[in-house]
C-alpha positions as CSV (number, residue, x, y, z in Angstrom):
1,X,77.4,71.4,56.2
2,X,73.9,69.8,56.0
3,X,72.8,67.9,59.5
4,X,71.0,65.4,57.4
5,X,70.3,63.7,54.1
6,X,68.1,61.2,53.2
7,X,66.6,59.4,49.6
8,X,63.8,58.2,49.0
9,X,63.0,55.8,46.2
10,X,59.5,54.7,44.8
11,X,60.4,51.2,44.5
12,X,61.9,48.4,46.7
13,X,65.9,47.9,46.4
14,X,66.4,51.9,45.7
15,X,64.4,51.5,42.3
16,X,62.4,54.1,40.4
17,X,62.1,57.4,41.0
18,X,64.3,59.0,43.6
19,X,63.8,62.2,46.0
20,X,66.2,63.5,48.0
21,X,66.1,66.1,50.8
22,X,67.8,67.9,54.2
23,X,64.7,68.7,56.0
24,X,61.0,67.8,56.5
25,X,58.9,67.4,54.0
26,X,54.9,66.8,55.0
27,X,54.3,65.1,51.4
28,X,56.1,63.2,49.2
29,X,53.5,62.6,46.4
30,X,54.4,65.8,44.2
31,X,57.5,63.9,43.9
32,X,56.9,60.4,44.5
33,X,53.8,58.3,43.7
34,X,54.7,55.8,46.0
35,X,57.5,55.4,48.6
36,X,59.4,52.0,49.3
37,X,62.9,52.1,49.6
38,X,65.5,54.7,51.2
39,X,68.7,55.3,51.8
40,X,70.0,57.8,55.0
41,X,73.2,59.4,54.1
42,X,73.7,61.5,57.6
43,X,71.4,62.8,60.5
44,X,68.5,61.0,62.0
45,X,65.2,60.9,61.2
46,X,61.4,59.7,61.9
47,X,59.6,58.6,58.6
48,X,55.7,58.2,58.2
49,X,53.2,56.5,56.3
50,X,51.2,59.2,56.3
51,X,51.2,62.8,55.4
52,X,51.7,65.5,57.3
53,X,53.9,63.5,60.2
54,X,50.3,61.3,60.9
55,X,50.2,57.5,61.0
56,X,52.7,55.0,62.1
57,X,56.5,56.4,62.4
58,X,59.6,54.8,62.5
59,X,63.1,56.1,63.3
60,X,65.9,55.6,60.9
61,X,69.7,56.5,60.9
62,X,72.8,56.3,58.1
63,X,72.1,53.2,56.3
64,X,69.7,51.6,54.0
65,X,66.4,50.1,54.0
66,X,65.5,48.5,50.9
67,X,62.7,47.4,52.0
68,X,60.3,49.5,54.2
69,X,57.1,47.3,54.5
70,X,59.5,44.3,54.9
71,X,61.6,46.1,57.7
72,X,59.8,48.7,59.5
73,X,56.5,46.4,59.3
74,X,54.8,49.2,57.1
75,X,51.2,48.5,56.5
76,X,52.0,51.7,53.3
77,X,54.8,53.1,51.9
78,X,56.3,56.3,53.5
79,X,54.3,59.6,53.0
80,X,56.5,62.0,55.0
81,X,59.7,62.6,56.8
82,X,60.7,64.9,59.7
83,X,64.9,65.7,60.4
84,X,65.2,64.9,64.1
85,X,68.0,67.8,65.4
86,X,71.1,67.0,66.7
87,X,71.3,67.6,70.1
88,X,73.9,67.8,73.1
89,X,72.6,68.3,76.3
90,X,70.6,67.0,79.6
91,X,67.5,64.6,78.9
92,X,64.6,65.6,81.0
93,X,61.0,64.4,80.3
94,X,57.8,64.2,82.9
95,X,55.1,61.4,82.1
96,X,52.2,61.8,83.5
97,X,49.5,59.2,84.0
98,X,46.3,60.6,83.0
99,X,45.3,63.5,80.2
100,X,46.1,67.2,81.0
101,X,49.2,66.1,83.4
102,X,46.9,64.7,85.8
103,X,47.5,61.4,88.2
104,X,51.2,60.0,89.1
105,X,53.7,62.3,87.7
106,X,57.7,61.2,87.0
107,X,60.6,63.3,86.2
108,X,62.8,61.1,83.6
109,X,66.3,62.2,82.5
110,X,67.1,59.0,81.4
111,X,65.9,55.7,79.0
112,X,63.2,53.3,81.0
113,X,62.5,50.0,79.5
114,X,59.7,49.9,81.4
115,X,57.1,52.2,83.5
116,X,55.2,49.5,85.2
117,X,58.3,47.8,86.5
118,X,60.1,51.3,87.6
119,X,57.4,53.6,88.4
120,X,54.3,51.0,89.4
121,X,52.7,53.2,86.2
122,X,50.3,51.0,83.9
123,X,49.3,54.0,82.0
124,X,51.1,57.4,80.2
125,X,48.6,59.7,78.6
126,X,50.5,62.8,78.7
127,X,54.0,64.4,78.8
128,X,56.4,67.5,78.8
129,X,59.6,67.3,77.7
130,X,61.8,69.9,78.9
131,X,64.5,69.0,77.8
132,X,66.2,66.2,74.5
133,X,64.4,64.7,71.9
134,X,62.9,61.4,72.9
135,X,61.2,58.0,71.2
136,X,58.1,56.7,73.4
137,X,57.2,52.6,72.6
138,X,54.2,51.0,72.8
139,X,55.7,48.0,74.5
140,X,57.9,47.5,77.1
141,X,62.0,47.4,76.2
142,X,61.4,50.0,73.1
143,X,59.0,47.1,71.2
144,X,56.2,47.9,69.4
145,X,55.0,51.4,67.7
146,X,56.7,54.3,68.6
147,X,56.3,58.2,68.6
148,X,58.7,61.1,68.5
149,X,58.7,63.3,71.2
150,X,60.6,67.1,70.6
151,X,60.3,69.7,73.2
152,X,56.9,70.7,74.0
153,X,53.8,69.8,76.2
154,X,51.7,67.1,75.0
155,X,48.5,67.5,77.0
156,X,46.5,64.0,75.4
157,X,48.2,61.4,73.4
158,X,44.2,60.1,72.7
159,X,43.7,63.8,71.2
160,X,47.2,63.5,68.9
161,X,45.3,60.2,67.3
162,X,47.2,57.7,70.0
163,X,43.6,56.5,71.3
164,X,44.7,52.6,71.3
165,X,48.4,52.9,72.1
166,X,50.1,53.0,75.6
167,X,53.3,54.0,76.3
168,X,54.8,51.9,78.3
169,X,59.2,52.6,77.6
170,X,60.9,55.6,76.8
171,X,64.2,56.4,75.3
172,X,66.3,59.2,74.6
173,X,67.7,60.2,70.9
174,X,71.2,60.5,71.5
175,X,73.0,59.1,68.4
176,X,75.2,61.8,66.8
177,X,74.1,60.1,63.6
């Protein structure tokens, strides 16, 4: 059984030429000239508009969006697409207020709608996430742009091409999708 499954069709309303797939793909355009419309059959997922999991992302779960600029605000069609795992387990993130895990450090294992109002934090610039996949927002109560956060250290969000975003809520991916 396949975790995930998603479509992808060149034109608005699941028009066009169609690509389907049950992992990540860094580029759709040796399949797709353009990407506008798509339909998630199971499993989670962040899309792009770029390639290579750069630019904007937005997540998506089973249903359809027939309109991507329309409904994820898309300044460009989808480029790329990255399978976000299932996952059962504890949540546990630290943010950290400046680069390189320096300033005011906080242990999460839990969603926060909002740093400044929980923490007295104006500013995220780094992370580790121990534990859970995770969404970061740009605006307080998950508003705004958003980035996908797997396991890993993340030492400068300036340096991963975040230079005018802040992160200002976090939230963990829990839907069994």
């Amino acid at each position: 059984m396949t975790m995930g499954r998603i479509i992808f069709y060149e034109d608005r309303n699941f028009q066009g030429r169609s690509y389907e797939t049950s992992s990540d793909c860094a580029d759709f355009t040796s399949y797709l000239s353009r990407c506008h419309s798509c339909r998630v059959e199971s499993g989670c997922w962040m899309v792009y508009d770029r390639s290579n999991y750069m630019g904007n992302q937005y997540f998506v779960r089973r249903g359809e969006y027939s309109d991507c600029q329309r409904m994820m605000g898309m300044t460009d069609c989808i480029r790329s697409c990255r399978m976000i795992p299932m996952y059962r387990g504890s949540y546990r993130m630290r943010i950290y207020e400046r680069e390189n895990f320096g300033g005011q450090m906080y242990e999460m294992m839990d969603d926060c709608d909002n740093i400044m109002d929980r923490y007295r934090m104006s500013d995220c610039q780094s992370c580790n996430v121990m534990d859970g996949h995770w969404l970061m927002y740009e605006q307080p109560h998950y508003r705004g742009r958003m980035m996908y956060m797997r396991p890993g250290e993340y030492r400068s969000f300036r340096e991963m091409g975040y230079m005018n975003m802040r992160f200002m809520s976090m939230r963990r991916i829990m839907d069994s999708c």
